[in-house]
VODREN-323750 format. One line per 3 residues: number of its first residue (from 1); for each residue x, y, z of N, C-alpha, C. Coordinates in pm, 1 decimal, decimal comma, padded with zeros to 6 digits. Layout:
% residues N
NUM) X/Y/Z/X/Y/Z/X/Y/Z ~ ...
END
This chain:
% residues 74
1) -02924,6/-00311,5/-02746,1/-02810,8/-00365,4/-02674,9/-02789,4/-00281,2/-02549,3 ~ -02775,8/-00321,4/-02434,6/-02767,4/-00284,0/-02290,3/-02584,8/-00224,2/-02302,3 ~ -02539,4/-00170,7/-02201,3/-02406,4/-00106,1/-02193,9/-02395,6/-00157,5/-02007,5
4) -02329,3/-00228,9/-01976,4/-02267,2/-00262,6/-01840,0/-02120,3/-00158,0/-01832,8 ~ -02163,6/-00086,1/-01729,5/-02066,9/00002,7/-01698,3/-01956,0/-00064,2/-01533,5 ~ -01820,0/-00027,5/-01523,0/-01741,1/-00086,0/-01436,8/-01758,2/-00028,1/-01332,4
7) -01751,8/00116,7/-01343,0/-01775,0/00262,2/-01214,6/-01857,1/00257,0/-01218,3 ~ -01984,7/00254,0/-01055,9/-02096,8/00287,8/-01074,1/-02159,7/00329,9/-00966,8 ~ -02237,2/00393,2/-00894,6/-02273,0/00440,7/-00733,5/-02410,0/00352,2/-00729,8
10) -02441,2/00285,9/-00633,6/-02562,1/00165,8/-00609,6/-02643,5/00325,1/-00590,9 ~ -02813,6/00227,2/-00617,6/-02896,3/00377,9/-00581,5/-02906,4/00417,5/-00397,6 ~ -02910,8/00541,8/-00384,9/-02900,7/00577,7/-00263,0/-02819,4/00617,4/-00228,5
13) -02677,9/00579,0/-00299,3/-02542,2/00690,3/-00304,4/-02474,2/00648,6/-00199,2 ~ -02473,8/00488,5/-00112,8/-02415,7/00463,6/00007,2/-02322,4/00376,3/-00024,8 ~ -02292,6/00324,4/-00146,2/-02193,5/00275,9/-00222,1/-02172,4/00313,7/-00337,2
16) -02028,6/00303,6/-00418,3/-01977,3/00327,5/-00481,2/-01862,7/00196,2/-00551,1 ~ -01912,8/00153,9/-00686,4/-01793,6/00035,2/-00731,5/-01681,0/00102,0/-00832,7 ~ -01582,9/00044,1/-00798,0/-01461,4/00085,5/-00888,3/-01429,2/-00063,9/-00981,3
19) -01490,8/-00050,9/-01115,6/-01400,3/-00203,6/-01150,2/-01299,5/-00194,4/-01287,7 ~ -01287,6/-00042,4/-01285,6/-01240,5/-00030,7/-01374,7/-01075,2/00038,0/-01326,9 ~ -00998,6/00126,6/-01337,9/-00903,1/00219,5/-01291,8/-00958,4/00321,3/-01187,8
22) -00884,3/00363,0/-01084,2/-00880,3/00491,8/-01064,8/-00792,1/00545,0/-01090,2 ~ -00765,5/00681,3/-01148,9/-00667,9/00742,7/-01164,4/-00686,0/00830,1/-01064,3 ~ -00581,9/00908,1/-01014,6/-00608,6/01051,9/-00930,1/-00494,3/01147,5/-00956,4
25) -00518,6/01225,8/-01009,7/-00485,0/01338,6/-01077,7/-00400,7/01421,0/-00968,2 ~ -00239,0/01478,3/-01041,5/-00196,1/01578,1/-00951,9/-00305,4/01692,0/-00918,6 ~ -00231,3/01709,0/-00763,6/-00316,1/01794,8/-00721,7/-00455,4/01777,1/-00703,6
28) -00525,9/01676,4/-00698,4/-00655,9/01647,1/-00634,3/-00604,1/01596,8/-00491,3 ~ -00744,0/01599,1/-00455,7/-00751,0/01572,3/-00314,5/-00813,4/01465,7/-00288,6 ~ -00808,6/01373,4/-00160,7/-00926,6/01300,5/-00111,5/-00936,8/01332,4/00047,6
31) -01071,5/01337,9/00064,8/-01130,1/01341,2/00204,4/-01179,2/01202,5/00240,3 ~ -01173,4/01188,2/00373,7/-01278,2/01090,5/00437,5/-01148,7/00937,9/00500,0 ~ -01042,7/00969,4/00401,8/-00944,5/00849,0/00483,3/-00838,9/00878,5/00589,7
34) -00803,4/00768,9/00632,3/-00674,4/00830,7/00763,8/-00608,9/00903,1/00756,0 ~ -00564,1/01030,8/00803,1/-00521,6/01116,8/00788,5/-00338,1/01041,8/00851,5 ~ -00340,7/00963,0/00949,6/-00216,9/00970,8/01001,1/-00106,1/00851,6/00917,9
37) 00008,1/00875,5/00872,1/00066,7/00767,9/00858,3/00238,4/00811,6/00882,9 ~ 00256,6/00627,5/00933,8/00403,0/00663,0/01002,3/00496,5/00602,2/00934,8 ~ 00629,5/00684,5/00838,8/00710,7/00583,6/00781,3/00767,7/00470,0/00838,2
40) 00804,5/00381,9/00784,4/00886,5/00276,2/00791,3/01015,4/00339,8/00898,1 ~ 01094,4/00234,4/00973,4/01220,0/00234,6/01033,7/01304,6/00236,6/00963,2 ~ 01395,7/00328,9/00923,1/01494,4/00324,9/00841,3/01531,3/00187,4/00819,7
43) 01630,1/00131,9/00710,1/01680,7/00015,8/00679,1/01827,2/00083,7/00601,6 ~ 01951,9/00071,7/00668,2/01981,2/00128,3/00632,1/02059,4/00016,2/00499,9 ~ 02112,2/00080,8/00407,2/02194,6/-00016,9/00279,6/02287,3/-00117,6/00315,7
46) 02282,1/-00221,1/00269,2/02361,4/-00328,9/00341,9/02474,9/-00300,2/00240,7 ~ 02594,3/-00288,7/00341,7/02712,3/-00276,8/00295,9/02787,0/-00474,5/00300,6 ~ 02697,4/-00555,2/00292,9/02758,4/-00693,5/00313,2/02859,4/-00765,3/00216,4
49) 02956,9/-00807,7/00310,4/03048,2/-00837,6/00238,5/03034,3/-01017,2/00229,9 ~ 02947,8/-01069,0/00318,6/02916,1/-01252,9/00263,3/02760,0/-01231,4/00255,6 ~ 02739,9/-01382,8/00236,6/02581,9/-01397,1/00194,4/02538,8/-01401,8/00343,9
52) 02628,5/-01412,5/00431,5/02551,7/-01433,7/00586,9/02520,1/-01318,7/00649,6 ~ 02635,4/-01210,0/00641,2/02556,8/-01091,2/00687,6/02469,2/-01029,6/00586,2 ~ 02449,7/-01058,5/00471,9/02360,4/-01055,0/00373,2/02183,9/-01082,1/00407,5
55) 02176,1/-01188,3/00450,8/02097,6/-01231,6/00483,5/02037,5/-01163,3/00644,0 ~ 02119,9/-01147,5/00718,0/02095,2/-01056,0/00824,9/02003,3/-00900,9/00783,9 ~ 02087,3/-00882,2/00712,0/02066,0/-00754,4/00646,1/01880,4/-00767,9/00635,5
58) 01877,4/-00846,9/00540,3/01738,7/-00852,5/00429,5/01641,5/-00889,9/00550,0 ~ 01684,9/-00989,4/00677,4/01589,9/-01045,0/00804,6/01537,7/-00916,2/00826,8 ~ 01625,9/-00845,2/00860,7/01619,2/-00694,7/00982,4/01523,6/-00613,1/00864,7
61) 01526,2/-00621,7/00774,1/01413,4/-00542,1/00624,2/01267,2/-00630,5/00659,0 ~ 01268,9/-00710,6/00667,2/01124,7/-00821,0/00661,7/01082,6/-00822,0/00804,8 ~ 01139,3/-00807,1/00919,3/01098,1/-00778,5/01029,1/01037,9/-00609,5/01064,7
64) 01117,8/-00532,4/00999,0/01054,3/-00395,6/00977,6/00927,9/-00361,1/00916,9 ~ 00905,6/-00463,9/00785,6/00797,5/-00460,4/00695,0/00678,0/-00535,3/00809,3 ~ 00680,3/-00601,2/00855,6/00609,9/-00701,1/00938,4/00542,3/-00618,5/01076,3
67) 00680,1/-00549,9/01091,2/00617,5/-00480,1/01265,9/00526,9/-00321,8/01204,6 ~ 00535,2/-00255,6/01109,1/00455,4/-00135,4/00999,1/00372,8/-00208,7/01018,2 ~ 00334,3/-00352,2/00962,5/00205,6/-00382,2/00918,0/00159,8/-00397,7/00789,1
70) 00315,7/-00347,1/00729,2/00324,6/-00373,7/00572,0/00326,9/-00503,2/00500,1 ~ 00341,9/-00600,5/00624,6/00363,6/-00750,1/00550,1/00308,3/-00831,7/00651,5 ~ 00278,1/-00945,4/00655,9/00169,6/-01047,4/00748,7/00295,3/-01096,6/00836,6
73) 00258,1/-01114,4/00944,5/00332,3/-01193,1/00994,6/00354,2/-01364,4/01013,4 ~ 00482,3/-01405,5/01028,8/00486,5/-01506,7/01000,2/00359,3/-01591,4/01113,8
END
């Protein structure tokens, strides 16, 4: 009986498959990805008192997520 494994490096070592978990352990490291990243624009807590500035609120959150790059644009 054969064993199909999920993790595996193709031969030649120029790929690498993950099909199983990665975990990454406190305190490890990784090299080789972007080093730079820029938080989000504050959002600050909607203090709303109707569903209309409510909704303002949550726009000005989804336009923030959108201009990061965190969410597709419409």
């Amino acid at each position: 009986m054969g064993y199909n494994t999920k993790n595996y490096t193709e031969q030649g070592g120029d790929k690498t498959v993950i099909g199983g978990t990665l975990e990454i352990k406190e305190g490890a490291t990784i090299t080789g990805l972007p080093s730079s990243f820029t938080p989000l624009e504050n959002q600050a807590a909607s203090a709303a008192d109707d569903i209309t500035t409510l909704v303002s609120d949550f726009n000005a959150l989804l336009l923030k997520l959108k201009a990061a790059g965190l969410m597709t644009a419409d």
